[in-house]
C-alpha positions in Angstrom: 202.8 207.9 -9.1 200.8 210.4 -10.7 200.0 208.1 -14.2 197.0 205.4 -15.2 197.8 202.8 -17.5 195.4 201.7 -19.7 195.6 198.4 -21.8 195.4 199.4 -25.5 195.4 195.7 -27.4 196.8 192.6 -26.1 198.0 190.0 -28.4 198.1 186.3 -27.6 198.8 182.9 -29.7 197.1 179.7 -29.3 198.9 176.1 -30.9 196.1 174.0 -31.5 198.9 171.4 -32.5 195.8 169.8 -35.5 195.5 171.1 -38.8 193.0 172.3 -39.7 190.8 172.4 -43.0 190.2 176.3 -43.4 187.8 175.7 -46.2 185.5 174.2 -43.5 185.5 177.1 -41.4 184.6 179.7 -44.8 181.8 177.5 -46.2 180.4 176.9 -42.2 180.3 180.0 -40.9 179.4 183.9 -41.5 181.8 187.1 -41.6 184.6 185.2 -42.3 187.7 186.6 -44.5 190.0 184.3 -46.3 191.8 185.4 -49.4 194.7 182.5 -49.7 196.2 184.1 -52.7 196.7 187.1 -50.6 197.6 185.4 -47.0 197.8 182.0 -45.7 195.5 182.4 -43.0 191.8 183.1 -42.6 190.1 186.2 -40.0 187.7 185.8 -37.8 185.9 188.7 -35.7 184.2 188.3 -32.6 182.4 191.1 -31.2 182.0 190.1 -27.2 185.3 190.3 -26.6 186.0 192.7 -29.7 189.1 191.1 -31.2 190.0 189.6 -34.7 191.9 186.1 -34.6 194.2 184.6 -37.3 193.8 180.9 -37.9 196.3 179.4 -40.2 195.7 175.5 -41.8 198.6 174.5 -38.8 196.3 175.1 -36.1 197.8 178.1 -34.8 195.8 181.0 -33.8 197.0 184.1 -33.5 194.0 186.9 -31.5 194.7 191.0 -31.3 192.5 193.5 -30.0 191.5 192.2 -26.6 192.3 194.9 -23.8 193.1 192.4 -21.2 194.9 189.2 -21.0 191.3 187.4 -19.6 189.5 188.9 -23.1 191.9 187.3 -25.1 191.8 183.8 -23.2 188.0 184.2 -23.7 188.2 184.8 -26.9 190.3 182.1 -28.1 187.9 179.7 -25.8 185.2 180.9 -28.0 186.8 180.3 -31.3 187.6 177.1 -29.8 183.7 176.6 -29.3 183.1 177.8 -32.7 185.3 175.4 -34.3 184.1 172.5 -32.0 180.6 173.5 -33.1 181.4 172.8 -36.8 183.3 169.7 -36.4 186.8 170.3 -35.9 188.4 168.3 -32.9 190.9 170.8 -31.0 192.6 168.9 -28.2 191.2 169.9 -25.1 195.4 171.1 -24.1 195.7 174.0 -25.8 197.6 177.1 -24.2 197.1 180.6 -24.8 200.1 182.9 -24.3 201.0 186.1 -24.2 202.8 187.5 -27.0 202.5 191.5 -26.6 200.9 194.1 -24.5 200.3 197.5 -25.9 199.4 199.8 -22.9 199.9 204.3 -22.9 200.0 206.1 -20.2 200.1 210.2 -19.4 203.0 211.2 -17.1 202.1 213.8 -14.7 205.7 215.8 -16.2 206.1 217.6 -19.8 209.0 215.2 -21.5 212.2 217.1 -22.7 213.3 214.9 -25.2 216.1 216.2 -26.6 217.2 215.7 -23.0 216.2 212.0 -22.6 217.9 211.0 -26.3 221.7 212.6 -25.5 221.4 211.3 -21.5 219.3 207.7 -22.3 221.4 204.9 -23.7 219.0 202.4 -26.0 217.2 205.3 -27.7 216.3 206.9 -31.2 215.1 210.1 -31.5 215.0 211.5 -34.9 212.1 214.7 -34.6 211.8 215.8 -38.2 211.2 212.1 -39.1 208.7 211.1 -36.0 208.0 213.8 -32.5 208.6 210.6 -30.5 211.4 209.3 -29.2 212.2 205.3 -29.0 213.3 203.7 -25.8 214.5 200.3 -25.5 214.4 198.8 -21.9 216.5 195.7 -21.3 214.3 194.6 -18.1 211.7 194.2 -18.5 212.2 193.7 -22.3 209.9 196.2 -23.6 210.1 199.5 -25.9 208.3 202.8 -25.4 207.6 206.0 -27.2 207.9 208.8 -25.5 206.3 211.9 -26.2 207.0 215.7 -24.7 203.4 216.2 -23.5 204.3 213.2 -21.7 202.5 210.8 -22.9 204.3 207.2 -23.7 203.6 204.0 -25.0 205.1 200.5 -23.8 204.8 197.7 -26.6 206.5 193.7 -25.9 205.0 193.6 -22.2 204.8 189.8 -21.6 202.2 190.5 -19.1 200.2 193.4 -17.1 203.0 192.9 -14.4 206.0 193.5 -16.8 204.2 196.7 -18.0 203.4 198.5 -14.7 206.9 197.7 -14.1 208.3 199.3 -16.9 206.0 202.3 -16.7 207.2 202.7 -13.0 210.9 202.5 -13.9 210.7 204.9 -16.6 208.9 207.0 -15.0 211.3 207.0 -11.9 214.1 207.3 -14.3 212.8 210.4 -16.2 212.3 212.1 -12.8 215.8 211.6 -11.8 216.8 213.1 -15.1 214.8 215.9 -15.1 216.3 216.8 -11.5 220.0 217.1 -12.8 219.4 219.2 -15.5 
């Protein structure tokens, strides 16, 4: 397999099943943004891992940004700290879980996709709108853009496992296609 992935942004959620008073966290801490006219929950930015979570007055937590599952289970253990610090009791249960990977990778082939869109089932292609073409896989449940150069992007990975996957099995299946033309 002549391709890399790399991990653009992973996005996990965190139910910290106790509200929480939001005001607390804005008039105790620094470099928070909270506009509730505008949204419902407040942002807070960490810069070791460098992600920005969503905490909402529920207690669920909501972290993008990380480039790896770990960084984003650090991170929410941090916020966790953070909140601790101030005086708001999370229960010491919480899970983290993956809701989306973002990951590219460059194919070692030039992508004909005019090709791919009339021989693919589960795709879009629309070039004077956008020079990609949408790819829905059903297993693992993901969706990629695909671009001629041959670069693509896979977004919905559950986890790094789904993703490599996917990139193998769209890979494999572009090859295929590209020997019956």
């Amino acid at each position: 397999m002549g391709f890399r992935i790399k991990i653009e942004n992973v996005v996990a959620s965190s139910s910290f099943n106790v509200p929480i008073k939001l005001e607390k966290i804005v008039s105790s801490m620094e470099g928070i943004e909270y506009e509730p006219e505008q949204f419902p929950g407040l942002v807070m930015r960490l810069a070791e891992p460098k992600v920005a979570a969503l905490i909402f007055s529920s207690g669920k937590t909501v972290c993008t940004g990380a480039k790896s599952p770990q960084d984003s289970k650090l991170a929410i253990s941090k916020i966790v700290a953070r909140l601790r610090k101030i005086g708001i009791k999370i229960p010491s249960n919480y899970k983290v879980k993956l809701e989306n990977i973002v990951a590219s990778a460059k194919l070692d082939q030039q992508l004909n996709l005019d090709m791919i869109a009339f021989s693919l089932s589960n795709t879009e292609y629309e070039p004077e709108q956008f020079p990609g073409l949408v790819y829905r896989m059903d297993d693992p449940k993901v969706t990629f853009l695909l671009f001629g150069s041959g670069k693509i992007i896979c977004t919905g990975g559950r986890s790094i496992n789904d993703v490599r996957r996917a990139v193998e099995k769209i890979d494999k299946r572009l090859r295929d296609l590209a020997k019956k033309k």
